[in-house]
N, C-alpha and C positions, 0 to 999 in steps of 0.2 A: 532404478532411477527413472523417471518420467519428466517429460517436457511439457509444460503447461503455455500457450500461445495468450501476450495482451495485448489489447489496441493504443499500445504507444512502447517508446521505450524506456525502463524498466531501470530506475537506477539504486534505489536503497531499499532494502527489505526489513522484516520488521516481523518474528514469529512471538505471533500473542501464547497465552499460557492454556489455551481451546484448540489449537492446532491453524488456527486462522492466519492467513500471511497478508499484510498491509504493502502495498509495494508504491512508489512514485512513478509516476509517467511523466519523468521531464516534458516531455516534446508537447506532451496534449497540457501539462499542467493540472493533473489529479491522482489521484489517490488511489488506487485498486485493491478491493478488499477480496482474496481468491481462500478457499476454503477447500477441506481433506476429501477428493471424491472417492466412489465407491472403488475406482482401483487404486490398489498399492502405489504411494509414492505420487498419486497425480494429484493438481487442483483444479478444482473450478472455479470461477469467475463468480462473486455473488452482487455487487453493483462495484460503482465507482464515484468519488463527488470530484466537484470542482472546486481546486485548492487556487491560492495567488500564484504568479508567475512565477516558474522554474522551482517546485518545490526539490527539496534535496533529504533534509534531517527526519527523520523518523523516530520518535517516542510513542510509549504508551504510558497512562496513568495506573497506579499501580495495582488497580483493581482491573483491570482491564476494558473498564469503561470507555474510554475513548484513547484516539490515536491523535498525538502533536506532527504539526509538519511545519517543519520552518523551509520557508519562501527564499532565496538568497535574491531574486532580482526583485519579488513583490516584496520586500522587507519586512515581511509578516509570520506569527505566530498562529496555525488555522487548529484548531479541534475538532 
């Protein structure tokens, strides 16, 4: 087991079909896309965007083109 550190906090996760983890940072309101590093079981951090306020819901499209984040305070659907 490894512990991976984000710059906000960390509320829904989301493991793509790459090994790639999508995670929400309510507090900062974005997205963090963290990725399988060279040790067992850690990730690292590869960017992050700016989703609307308070995202929560997590999707992906089924190609694993892109990630859905629904917003509960910005009342939006972001891709």
């Amino acid at each position: 087991m490894a512990t991976t550190r984000v710059e906000g906090a960390p509320a829904q996760v989301l493991v793509l079909a790459d090994g790639r983890v999508a995670a929400t940072l309510r507090d900062q309101n974005r997205v963090a896309i963290l990725e399988p590093a060279a040790k067992p079981g850690a990730l690292e951090a590869r960017c992050s965007v700016p989703v609307a306020m308070e995202p929560f819901g997590l999707a992906a499209t089924p190609d694993d083109a892109k990630v859905l984040v629904t917003s509960a305070m910005g009342r939006t659907v972001t891709a």
